[in-house]
N, C-alpha and C positions, 0 to 999 in steps of 0.2 A: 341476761335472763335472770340472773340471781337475783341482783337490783332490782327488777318487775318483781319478781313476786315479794320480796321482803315489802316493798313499797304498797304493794296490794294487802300483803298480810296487815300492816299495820294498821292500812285504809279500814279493812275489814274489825280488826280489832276494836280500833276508835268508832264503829258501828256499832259494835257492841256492846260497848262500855256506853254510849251516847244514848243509842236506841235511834234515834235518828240523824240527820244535817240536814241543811240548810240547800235548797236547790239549787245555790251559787257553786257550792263545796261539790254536789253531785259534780255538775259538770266539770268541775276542774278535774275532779278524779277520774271520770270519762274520758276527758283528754288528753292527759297524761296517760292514762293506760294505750288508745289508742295510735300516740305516739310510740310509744315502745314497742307495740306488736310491728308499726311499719318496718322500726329499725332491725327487730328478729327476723322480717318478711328482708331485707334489701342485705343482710349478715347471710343471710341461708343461700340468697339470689348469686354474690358475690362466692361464696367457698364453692358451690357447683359450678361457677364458671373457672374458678382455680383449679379445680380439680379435671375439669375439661381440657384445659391451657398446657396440666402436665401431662395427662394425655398424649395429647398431640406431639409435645415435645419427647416423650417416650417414644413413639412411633418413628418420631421423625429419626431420632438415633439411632435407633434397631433397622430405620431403610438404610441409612449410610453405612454401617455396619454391614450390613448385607452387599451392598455396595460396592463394596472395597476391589471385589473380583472384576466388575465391569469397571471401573475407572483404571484399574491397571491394564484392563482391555485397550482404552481408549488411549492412555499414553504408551504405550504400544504403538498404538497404531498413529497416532502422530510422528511420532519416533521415525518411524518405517517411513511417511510421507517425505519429512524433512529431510531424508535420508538421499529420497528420490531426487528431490528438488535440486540436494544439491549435488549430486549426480548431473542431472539436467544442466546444469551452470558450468558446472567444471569442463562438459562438451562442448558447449557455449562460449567457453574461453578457450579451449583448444582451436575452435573453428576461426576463430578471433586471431590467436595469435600462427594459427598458420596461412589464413588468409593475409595478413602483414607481413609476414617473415616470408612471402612468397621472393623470390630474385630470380629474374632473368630477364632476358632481350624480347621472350613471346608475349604474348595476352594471356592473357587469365581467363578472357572469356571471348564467344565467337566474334570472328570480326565485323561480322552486319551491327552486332550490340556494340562492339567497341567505338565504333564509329558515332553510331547514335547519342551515344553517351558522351565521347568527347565535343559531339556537337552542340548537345543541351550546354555543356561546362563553355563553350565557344561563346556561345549567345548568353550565358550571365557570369562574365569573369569577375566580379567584384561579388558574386554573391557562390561561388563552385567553383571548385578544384575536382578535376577528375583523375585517380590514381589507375593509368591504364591495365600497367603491370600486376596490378594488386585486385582488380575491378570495384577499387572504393569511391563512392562518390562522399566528398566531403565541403558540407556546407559550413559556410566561416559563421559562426557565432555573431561577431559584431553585423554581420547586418544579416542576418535570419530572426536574430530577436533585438527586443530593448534591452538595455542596461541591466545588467542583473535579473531581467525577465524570462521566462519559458514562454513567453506568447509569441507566435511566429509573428513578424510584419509582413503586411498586406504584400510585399514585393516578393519574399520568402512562399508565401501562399501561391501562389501567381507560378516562381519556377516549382515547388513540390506539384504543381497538376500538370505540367510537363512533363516531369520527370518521371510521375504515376501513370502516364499514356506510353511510356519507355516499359517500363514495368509491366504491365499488363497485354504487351505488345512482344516485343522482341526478349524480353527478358521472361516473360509469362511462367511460371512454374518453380523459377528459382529461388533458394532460402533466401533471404533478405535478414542482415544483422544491422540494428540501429542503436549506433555508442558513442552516448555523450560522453564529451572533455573539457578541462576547464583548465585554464593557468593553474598557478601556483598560489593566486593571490586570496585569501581567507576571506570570506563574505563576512563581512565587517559593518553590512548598509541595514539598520532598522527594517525600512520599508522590504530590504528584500526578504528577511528570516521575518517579517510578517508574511508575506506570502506564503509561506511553506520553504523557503528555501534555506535551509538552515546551514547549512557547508557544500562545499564542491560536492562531498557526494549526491546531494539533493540536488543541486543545480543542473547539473551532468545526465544525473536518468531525468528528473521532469522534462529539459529537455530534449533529452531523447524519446518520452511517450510523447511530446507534443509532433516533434515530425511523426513519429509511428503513427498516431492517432490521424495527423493531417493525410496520410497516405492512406490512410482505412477510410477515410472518408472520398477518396476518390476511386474508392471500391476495389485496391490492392488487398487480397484478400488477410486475414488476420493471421491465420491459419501458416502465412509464408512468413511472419514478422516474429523475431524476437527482439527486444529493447533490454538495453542495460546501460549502465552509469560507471564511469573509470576518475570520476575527478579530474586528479591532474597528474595521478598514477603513470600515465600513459604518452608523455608528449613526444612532439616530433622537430622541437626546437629547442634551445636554451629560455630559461623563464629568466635568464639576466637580464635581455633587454625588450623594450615594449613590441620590438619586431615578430619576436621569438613568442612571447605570450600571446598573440593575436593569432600565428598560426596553430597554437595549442589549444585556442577557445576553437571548437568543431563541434559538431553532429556528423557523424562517417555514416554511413548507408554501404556495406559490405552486401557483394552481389555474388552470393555463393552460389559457384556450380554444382550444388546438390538441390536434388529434386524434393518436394513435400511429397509426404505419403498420400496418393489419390490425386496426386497434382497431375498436370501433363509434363511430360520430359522434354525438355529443351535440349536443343540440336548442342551437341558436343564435338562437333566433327574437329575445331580449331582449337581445341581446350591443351592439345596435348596430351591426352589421356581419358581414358574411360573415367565416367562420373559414379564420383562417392555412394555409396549406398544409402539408400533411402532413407531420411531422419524426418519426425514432428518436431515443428519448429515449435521453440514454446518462448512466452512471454518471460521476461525478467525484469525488474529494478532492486537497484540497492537503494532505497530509502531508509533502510533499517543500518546501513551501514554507517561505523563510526570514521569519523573524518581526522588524517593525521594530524598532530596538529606542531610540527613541524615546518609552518609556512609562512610566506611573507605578510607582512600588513597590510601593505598598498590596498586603497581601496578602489581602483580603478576596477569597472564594470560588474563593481559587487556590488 
């Protein structure tokens, strides 16, 4: 601004002293002036939108600030979720390890289901084991899925809708627990920690949501299933030898005699005992859990 006028003052003076210029001179002077006004017109345009910009960011401070009381709300209140959740799990692993640690010479569950159960396990011995005692049905990894893969093979597909007409039949009401396990051996294969499978523990629950999922798809209601992942936390052989590791690769399907809340109550006459109080079965994985890493290399069926 100062520069315009000084530049006009002078203009004007040399008018003065002259008395007149030259129509070339007009117009330059013309033009230059009207330069200058644009840049005071796009200077003035630029500091009100500055001054809007700090505005805004004044505003914006003074909500956070404000703020402060409802975000301690809300981590509060995740707080309190997380809390549940894992509430929720640690029953989950009680049900788990007293359905395992069960012993004796009786069933675990009635003998119309045991039968049926041992029958399905009868008609696909290279693909089920059925723990009578225990009521766990447990599928062998190496041929449920591919190498390193959670995708069921078509053969695996074939006895899960068998065994979902067991479910939905004789078993009808009962909690159903689905827990994946894996050898000892570290997933070590590219291709498979591209898939998402990044250690045992990923292995273990994908796994396990793939039968849960394949069983929800033959209309075993969701409501009766919870899924979770054990790695190789959990096995039921030595991981010395490759005998011992193959029966450690599983999917167990645990056939709890406890009833879903709203579900129908299944006949407990042979149980040995009045049936557990009513629990919601809920969904679980460890995908967020860290994998020991105390383990061997081999890279067999990682």
């Amino acid at each position: 601004m100062a520069r315009m006028h000084h530049w006009l003052g002078l203009a004007a003076l040399s008018l003065a002293l002259t008395g007149c210029v030259s129509q070339e001179k007009y117009n330059a002077l013309k033009l230059e002036r009207d330069r200058f006004a644009e840049q005071l017109g796009q200077a003035q345009t630029e500091a009100s939108a500055a001054r809007s910009e700090a505005e805004a960011y004044k505003s914006q401070i003074a909500a956070i600030m404000q703020g402060g009381t409802g975000k301690e709300a809300m981590l509060l209140n995740l707080s309190t979720e997380n809390a549940e959740l894992k509430k929720q799990l640690d029953e989950l692993n009680r049900q788990y390890a007293d359905a395992v640690g069960k012993i004796g010479t009786g069933n675990a569950l009635p003998e119309p289901l045991t039968n049926e159960l041992q029958a399905f396990a009868n008609a696909n011995p290279d693909l089920v084991d059925f723990d009578a005692a225990r009521g766990i049905v447990k599928f062998k990894s190496d041929l449920t899925f591919g190498t390193g893969s959670a995708d069921l093979t078509p053969k695996a597909k074939d006895a899960i809708g068998r065994f979902s007409q067991i479910l939905n039949g004789a078993a009808a009401g009962y909690e159903l627990m689905v827990a994946g396990h894996t050898d000892n051996t570290r997933v070590v294969n590219p291709q498979t920690i591209q898939a998402g499978h990044k250690d045992n523990w990923y292995l273990s629950a994908h796994r396990a949501i793939s039968v849960g999922s394949a069983l929800q798809s033959q209309r075993v209601s969701p409501q009766r299933i919870a899924v979770t992942g054990y790695a190789d936390q959990r096995p039921v052989a030595s991981n010395a030898s490759e005998g011992g590791k193959s029966q450690n690769r599983r999917v167990e399907v645990l056939i709890l005699p406890t009833t879903v809340r709203g579900g129908s109550s299944p006949s407990i006459a042979n149980t040995g005992g009045s049936s557990a109080p009513k629990q919601q079965a809920t969904k679980f994985n460890k995908d967020a859990s860290a994998a020991p890493d105390n383990r061997s290399t081999s890279t067999f069926n990682k």
